[in-house]
DSSP file (Angstrom, degrees, kcal/mol; ACC not computed):
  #  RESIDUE AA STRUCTURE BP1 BP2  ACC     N-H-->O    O-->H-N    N-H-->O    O-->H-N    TCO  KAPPA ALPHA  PHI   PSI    X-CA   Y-CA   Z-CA
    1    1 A X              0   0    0      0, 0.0     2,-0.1     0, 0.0     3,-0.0   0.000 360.0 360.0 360.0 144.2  114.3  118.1  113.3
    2    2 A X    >   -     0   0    0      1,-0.1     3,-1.2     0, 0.0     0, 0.0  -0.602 360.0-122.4 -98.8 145.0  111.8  115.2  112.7
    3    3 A X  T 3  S+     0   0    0      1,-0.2    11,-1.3    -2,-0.1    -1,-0.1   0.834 108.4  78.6 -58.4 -25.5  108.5  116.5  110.2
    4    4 A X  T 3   +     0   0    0      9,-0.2    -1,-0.2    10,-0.1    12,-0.0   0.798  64.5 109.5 -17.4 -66.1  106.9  115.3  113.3
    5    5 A X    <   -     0   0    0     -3,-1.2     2,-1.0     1,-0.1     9,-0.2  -0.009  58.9-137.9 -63.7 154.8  107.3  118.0  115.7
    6    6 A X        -     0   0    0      1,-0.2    -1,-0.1     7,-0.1     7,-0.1  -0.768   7.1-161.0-115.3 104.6  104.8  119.9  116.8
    7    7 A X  S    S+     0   0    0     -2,-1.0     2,-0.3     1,-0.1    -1,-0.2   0.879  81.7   6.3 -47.6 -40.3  105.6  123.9  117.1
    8    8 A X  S >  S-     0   0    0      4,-0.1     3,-1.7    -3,-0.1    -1,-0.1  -0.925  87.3 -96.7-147.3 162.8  102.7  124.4  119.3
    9    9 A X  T 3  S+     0   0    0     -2,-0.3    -2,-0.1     1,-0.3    -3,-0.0   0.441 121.9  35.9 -52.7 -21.4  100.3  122.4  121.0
   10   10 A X  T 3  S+     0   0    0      2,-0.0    -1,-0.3    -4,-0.0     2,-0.2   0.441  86.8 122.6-104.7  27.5   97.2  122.8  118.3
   11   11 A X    <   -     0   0    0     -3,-1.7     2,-0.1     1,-0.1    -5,-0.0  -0.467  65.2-135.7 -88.1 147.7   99.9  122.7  115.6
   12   12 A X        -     0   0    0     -2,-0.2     2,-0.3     1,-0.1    -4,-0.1  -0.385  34.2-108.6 -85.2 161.6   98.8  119.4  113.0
   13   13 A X     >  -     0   0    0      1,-0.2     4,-3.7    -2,-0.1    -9,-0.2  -0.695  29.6-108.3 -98.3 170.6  102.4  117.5  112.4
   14   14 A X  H  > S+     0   0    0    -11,-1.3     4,-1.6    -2,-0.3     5,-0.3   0.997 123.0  54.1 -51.7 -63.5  103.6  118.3  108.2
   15   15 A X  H >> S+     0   0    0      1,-0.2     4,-1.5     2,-0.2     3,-1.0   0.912 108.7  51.1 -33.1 -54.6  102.7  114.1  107.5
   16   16 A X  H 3> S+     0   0    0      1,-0.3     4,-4.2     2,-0.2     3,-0.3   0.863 112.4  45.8 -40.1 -56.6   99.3  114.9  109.0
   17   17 A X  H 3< S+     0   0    0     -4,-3.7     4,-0.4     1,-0.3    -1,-0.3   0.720 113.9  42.0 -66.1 -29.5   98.9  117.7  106.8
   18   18 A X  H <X S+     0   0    0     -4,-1.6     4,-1.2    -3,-1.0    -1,-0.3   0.681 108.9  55.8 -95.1  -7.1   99.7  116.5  103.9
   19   19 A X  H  X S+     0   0    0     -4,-1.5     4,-1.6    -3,-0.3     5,-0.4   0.935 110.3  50.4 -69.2 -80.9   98.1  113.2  104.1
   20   20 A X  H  X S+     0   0    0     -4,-4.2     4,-1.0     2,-0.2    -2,-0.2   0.757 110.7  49.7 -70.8   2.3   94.8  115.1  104.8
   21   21 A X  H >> S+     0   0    0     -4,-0.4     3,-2.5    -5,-0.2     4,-0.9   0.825 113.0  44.0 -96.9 -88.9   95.3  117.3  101.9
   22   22 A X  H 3X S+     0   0    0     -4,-1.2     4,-1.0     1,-0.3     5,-0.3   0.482 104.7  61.8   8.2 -66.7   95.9  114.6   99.8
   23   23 A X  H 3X S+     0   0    0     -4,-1.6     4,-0.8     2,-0.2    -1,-0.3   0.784 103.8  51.9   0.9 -69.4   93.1  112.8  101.3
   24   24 A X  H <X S+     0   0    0     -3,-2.5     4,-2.1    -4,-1.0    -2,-0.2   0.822 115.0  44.9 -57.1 -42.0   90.8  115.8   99.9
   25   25 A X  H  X S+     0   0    0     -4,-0.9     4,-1.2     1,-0.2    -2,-0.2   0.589 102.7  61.0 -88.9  -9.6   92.4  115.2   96.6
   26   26 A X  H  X S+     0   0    0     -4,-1.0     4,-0.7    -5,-0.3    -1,-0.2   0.591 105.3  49.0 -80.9 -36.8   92.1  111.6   96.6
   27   27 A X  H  X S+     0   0    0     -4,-0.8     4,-5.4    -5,-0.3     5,-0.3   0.964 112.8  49.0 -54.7 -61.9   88.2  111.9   96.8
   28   28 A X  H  X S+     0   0    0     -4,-2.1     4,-2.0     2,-0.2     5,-0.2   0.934 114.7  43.5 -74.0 -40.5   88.3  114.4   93.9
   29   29 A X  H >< S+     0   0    0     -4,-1.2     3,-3.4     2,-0.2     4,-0.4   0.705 110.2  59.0 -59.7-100.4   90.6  112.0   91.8
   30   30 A X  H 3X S+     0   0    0     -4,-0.7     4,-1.7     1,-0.4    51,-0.2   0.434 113.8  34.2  41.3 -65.8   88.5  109.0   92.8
   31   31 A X  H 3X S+     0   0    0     -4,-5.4     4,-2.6    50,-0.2    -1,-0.4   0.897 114.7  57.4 -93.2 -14.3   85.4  110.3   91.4
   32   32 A X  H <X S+     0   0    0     -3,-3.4     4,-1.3    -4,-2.0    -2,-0.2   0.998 117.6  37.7 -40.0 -66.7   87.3  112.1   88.3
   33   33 A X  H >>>S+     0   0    0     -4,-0.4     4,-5.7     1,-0.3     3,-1.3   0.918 111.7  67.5 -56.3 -38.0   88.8  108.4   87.4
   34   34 A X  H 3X5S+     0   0    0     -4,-1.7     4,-1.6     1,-0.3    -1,-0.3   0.933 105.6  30.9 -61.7 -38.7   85.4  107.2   88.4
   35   35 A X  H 3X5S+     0   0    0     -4,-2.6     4,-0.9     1,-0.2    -1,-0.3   0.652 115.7  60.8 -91.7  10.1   83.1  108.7   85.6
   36   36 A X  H XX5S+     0   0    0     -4,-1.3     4,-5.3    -3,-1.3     3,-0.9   0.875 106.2  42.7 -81.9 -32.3   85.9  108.5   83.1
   37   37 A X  H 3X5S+     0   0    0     -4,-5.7     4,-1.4     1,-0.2    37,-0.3   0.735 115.3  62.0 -69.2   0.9   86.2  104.4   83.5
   38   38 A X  H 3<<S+     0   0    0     -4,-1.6    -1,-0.2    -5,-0.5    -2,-0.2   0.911 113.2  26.2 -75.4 -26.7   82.4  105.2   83.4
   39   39 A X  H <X S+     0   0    0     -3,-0.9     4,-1.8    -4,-0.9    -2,-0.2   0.557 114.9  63.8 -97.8 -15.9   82.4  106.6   80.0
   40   40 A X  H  X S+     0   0    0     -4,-5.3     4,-1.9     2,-0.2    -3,-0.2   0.959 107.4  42.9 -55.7 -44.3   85.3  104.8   79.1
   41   41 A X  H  < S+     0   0    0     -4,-1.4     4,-0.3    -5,-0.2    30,-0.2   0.367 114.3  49.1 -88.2   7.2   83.0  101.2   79.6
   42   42 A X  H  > S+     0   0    0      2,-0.1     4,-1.9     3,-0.1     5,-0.4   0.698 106.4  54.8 -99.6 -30.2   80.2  102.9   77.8
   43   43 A X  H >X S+     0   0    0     -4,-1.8     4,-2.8     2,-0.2     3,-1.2   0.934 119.7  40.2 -39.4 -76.0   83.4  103.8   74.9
   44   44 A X  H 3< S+     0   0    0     -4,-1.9    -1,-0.2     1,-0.3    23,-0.1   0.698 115.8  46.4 -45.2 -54.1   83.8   99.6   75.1
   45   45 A X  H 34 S+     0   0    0     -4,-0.3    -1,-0.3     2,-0.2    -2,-0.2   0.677 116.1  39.0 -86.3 -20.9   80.3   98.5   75.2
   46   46 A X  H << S+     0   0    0     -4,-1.9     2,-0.7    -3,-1.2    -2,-0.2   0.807 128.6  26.7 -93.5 -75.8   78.5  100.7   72.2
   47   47 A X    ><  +     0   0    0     -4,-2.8     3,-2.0    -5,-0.4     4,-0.2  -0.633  54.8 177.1-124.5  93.1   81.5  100.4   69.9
   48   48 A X  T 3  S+     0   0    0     -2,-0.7     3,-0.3     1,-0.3    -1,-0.2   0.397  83.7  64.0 -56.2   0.5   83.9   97.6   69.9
   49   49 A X  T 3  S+     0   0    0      1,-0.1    -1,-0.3     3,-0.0    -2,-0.1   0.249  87.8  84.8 -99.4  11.4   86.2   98.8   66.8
   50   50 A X  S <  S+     0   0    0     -3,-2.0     2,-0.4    -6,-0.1    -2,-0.1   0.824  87.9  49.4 -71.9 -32.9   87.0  102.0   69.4
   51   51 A X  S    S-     0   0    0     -3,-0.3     2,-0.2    -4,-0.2    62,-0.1  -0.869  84.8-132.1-114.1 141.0   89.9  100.1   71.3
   52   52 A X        -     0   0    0     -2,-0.4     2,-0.4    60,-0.3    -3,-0.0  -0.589  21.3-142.8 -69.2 127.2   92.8   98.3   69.4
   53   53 A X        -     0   0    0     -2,-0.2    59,-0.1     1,-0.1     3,-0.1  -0.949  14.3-157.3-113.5 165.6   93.4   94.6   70.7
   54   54 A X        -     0   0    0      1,-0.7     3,-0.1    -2,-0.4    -1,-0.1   0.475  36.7 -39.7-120.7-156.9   96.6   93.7   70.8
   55   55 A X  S    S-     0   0    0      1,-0.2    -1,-0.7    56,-0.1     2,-0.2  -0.192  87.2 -56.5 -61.4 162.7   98.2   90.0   70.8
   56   56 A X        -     0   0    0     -3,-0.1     2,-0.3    -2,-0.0    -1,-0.2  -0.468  60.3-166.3 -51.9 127.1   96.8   87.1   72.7
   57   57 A X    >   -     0   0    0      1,-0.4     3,-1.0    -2,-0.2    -1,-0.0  -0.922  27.7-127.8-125.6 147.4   96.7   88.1   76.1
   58   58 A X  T 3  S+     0   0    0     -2,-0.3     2,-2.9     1,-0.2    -1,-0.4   0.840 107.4  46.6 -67.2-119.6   96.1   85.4   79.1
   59   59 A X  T 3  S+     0   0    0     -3,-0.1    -1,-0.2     1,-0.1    49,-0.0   0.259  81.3 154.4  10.6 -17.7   93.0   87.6   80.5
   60   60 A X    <   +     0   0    0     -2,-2.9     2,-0.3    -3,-1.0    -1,-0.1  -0.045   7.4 153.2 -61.0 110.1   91.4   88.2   77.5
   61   61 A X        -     0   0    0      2,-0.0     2,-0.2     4,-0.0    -1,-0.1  -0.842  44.4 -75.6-130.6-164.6   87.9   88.8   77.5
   62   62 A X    >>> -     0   0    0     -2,-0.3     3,-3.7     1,-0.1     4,-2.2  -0.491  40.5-107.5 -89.6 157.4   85.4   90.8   74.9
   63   63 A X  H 3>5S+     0   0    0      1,-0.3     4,-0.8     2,-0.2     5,-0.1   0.720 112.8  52.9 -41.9 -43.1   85.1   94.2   74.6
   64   64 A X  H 3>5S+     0   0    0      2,-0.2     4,-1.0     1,-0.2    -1,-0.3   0.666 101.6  46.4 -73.0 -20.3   81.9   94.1   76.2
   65   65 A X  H <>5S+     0   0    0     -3,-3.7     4,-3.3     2,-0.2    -2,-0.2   0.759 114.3  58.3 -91.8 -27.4   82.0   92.3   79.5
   66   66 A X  H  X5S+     0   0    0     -4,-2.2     4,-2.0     2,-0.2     5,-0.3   0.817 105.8  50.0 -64.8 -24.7   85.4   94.7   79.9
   67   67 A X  H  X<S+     0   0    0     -4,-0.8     4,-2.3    -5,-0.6    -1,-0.2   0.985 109.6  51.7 -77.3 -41.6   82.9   97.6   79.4
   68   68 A X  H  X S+     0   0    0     -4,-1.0     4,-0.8     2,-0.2    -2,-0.2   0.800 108.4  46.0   3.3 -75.9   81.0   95.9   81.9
   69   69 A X  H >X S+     0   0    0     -4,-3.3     4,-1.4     2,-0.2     3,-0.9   0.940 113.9  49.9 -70.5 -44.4   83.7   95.7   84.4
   70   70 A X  H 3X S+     0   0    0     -4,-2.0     4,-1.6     1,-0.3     5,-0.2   0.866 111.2  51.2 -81.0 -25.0   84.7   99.5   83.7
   71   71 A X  H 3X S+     0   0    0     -4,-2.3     4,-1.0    -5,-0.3    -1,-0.3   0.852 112.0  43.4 -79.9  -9.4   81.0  100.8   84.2
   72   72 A X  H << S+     0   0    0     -3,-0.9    -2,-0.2    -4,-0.8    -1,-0.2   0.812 113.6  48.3-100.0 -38.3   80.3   99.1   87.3
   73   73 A X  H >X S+     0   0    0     -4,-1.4     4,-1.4     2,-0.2     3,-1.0   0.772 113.6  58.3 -81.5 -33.6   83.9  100.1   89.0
   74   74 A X  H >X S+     0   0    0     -4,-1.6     4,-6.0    -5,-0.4     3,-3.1   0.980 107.0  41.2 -57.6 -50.7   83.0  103.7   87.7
   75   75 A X  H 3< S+     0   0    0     -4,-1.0    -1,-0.2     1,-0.3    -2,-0.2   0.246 117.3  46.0 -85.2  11.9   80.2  104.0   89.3
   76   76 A X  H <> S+     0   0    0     -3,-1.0     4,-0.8     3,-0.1    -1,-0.3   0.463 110.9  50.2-100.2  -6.1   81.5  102.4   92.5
   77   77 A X  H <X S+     0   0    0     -3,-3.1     4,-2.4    -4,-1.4    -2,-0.2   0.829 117.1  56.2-103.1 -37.4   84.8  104.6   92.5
   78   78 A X  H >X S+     0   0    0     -4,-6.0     4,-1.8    -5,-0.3     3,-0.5   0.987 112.8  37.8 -18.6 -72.4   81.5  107.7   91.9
   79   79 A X  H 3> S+     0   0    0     -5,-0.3     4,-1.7     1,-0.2    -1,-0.2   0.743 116.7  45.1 -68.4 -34.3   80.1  106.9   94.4
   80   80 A X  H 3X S+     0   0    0     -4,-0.8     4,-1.6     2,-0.2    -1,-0.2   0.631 113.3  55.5 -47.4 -39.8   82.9  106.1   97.1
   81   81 A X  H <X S+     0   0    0     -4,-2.4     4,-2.2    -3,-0.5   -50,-0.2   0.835 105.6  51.6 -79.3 -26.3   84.7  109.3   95.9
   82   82 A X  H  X S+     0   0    0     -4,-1.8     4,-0.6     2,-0.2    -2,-0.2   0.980 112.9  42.8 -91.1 -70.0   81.5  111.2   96.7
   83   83 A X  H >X>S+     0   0    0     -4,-1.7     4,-2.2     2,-0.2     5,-1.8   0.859 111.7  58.0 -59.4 -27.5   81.2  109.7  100.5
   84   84 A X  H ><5S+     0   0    0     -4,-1.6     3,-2.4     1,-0.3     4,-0.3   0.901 102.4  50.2 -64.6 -86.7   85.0  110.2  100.9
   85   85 A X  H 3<5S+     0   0    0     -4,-2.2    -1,-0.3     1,-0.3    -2,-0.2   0.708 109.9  56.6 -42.3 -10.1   84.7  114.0  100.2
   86   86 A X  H <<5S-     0   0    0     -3,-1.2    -1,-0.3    -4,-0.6    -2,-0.2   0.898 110.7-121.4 -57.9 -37.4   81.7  113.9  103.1
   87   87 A X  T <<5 +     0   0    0     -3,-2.4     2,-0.4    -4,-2.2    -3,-0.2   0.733  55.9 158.0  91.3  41.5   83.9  112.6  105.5
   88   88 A X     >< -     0   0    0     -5,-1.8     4,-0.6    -4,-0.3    -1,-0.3  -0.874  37.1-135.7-102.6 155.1   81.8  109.3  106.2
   89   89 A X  T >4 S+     0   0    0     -2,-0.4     3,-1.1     1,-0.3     4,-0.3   0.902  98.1  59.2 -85.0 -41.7   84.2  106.6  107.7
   90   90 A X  T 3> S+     0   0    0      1,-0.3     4,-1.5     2,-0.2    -1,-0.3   0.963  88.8  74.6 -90.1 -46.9   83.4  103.9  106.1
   91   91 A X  H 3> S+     0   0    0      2,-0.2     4,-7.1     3,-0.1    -1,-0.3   0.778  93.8  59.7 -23.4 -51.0   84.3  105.5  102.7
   92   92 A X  H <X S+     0   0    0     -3,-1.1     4,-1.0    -4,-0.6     5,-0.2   0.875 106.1  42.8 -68.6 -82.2   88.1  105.1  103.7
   93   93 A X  H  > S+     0   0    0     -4,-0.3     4,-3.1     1,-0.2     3,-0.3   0.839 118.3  46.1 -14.8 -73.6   88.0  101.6  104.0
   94   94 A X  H  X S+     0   0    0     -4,-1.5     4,-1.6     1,-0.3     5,-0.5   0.956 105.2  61.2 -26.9 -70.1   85.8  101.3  100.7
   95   95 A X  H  X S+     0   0    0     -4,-7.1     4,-0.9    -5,-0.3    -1,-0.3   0.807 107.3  44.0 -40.0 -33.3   88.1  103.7   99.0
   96   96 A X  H >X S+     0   0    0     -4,-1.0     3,-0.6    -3,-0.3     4,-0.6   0.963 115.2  51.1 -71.6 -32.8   91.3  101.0   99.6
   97   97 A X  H 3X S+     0   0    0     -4,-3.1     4,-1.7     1,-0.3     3,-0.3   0.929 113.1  46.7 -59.3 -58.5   89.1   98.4   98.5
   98   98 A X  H 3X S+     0   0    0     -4,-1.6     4,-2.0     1,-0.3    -1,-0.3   0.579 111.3  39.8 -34.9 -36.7   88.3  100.2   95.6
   99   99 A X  H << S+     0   0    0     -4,-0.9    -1,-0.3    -3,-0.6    -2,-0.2   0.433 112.4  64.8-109.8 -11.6   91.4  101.6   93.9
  100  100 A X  H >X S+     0   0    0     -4,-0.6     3,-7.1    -3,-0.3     4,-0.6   0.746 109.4  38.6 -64.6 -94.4   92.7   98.1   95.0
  101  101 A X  H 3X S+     0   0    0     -4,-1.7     4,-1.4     1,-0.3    -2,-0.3   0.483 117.3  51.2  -7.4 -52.0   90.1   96.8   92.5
  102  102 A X  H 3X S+     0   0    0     -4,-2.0     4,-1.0     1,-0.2    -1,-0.3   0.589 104.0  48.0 -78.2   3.9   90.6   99.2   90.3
  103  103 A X  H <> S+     0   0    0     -3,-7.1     4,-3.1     3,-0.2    -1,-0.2   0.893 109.8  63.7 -96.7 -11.4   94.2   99.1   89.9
  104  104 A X  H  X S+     0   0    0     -4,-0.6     4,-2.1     2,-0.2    -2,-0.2   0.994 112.4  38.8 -17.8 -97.5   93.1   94.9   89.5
  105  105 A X  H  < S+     0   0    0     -4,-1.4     5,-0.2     1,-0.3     4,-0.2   0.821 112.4  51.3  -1.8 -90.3   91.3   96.0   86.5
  106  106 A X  H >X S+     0   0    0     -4,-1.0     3,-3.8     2,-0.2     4,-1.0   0.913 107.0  53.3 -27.4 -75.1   93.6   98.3   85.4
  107  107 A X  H >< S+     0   0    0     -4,-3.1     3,-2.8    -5,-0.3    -2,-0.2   0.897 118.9  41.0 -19.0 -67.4   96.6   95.7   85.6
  108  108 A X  T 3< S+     0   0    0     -4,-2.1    -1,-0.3     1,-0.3    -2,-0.2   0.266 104.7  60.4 -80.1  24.9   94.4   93.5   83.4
  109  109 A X  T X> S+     0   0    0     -3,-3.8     3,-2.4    -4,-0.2     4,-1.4   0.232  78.9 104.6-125.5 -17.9   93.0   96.4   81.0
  110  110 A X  G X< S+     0   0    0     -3,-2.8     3,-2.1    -4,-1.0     7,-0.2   0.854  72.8  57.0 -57.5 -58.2   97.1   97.0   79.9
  111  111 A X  G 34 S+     0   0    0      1,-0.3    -1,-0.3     2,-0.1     3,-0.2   0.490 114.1  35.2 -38.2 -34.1   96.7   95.2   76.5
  112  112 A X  G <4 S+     0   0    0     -3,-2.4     2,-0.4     1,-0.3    -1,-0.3   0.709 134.4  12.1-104.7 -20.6   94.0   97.3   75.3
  113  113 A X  S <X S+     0   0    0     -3,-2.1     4,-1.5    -4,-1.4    -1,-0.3  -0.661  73.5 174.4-140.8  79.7   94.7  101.0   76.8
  114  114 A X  H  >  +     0   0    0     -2,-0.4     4,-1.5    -3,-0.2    -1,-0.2   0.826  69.7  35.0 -60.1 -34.3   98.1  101.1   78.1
  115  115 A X  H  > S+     0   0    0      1,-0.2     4,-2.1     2,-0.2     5,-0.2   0.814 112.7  59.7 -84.6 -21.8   99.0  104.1   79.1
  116  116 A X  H  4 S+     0   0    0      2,-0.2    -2,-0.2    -6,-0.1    -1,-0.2   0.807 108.1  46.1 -63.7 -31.7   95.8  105.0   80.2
  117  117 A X  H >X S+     0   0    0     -4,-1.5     3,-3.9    -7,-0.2     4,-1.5   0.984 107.8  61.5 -59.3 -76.2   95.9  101.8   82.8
  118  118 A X  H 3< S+     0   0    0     -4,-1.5    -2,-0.2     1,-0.3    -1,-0.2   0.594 107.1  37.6 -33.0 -35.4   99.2  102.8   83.8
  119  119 A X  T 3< S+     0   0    0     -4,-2.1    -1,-0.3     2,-0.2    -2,-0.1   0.116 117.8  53.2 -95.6  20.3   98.3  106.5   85.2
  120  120 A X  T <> S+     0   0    0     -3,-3.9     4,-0.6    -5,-0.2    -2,-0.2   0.642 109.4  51.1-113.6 -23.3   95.0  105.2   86.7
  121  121 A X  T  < S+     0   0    0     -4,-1.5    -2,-0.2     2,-0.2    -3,-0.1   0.449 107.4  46.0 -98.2 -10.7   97.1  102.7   88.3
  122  122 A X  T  4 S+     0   0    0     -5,-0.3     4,-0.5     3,-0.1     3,-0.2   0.661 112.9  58.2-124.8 -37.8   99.7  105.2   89.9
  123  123 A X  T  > S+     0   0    0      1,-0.3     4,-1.6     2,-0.2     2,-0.7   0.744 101.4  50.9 -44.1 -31.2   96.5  107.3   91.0
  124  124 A X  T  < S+     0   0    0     -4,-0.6    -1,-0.3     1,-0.2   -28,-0.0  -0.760 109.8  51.9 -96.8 108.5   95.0  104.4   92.9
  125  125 A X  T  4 S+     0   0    0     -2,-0.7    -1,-0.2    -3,-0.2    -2,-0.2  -0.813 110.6  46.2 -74.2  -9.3   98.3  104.1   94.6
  126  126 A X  T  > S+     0   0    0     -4,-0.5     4,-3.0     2,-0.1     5,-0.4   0.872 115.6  45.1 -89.0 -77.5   98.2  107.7   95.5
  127  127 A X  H  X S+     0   0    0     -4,-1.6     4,-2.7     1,-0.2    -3,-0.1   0.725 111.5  52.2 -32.1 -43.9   94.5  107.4   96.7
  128  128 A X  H  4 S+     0   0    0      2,-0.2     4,-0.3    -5,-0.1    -1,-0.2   0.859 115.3  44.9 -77.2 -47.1   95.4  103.9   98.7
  129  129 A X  H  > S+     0   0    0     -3,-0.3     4,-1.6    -4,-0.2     5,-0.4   0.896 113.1  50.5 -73.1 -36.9   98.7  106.4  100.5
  130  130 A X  H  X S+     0   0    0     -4,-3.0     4,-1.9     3,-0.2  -107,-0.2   0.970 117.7  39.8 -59.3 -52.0   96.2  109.5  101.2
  131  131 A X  H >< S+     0   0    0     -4,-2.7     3,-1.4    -5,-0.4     2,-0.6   0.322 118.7  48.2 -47.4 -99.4   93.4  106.9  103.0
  132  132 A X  H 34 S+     0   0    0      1,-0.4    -1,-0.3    -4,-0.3    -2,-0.1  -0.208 115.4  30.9  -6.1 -49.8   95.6  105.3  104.5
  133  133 A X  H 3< S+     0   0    0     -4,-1.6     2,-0.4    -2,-0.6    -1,-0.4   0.809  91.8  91.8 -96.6 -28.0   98.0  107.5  106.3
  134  134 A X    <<  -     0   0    0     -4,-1.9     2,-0.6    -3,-1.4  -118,-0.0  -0.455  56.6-168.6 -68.1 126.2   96.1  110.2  107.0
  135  135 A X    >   -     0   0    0     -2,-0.4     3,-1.6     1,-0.1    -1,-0.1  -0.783   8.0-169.2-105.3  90.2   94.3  110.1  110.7
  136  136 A X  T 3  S+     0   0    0     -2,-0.6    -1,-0.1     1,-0.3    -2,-0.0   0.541  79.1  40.4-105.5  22.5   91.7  112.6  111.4
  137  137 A X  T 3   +     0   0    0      2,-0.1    -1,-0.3     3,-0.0     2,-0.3  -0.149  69.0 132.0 -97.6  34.9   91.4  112.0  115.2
  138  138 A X  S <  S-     0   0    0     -3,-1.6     2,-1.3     1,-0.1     0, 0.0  -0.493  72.7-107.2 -85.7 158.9   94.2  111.6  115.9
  139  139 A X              0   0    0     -2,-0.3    -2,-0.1     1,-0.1    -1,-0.1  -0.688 360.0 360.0 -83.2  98.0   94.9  114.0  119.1
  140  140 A X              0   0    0     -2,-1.3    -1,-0.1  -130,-0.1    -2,-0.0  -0.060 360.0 360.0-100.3 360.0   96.9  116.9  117.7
């Protein structure tokens, strides 16, 4: 039996459901991540002896225009996560843009915070599979 099928006619299919729960939880991660890379890029920008750098990295810039980058993405991933939990449409579009970006970021953030990139980075892939699949006109 396909997850598909629908026991009765107002029944939502299993994908559906869990896509729009996810969805809900993709909002609340979204703005979570968002005011930590916000306090994370205030961490960067008051005290550059906070983060260990690493080796010469091909990306490399100073502590401070990466604090930069992480307050500005917080306070877009805020503010994105905030219209996603309204339910305004255009928020799902934003939000892939966003968690694309951040996981951009992230990628190029490994050197200094690794592990931390790496689960912000499997969260925006989570957040990018919630918009994405979930439809919530779809005729049910």
């Amino acid at each position: 039996m396909s997850e598909d099928v629908r026991h009765n006619p107002g029944s939502i299919s299993v994908k559906q459901g869990i896509a729009a729960g996810t969805s809900v939880g993709a909002a609340v991660i979204m703005a979570t991540v968002g005011i930590v890379q916000l306090l994370q890029g205030i961490a960067a920008v008051a005290e550059d002896e906070l983060f260990v750098q690493g080796p010469e990295y091909t990306f490399k810039f100073d502590f401070t225009a990466w604090g930069w980058i992480h307050i500005v993405l917080g306070v877009v991933l805020v503010v994105v996560g905030i219209a996603l939990i309204t339910g305004a449409t255009w928020a799902r579009v934003a939000a892939i843009v966003v968690a694309a970006l951040s996981i951009l970021a992230n990628f190029l953030w490994l050197p200094y915070y690794p592990w931390w990139s790496i689960l912000i980075i499997a969260l925006d892939v989570v957040v990018i599979w919630a918009v994405s699949t979930w439809n919530p006109r779809a005729d049910y």
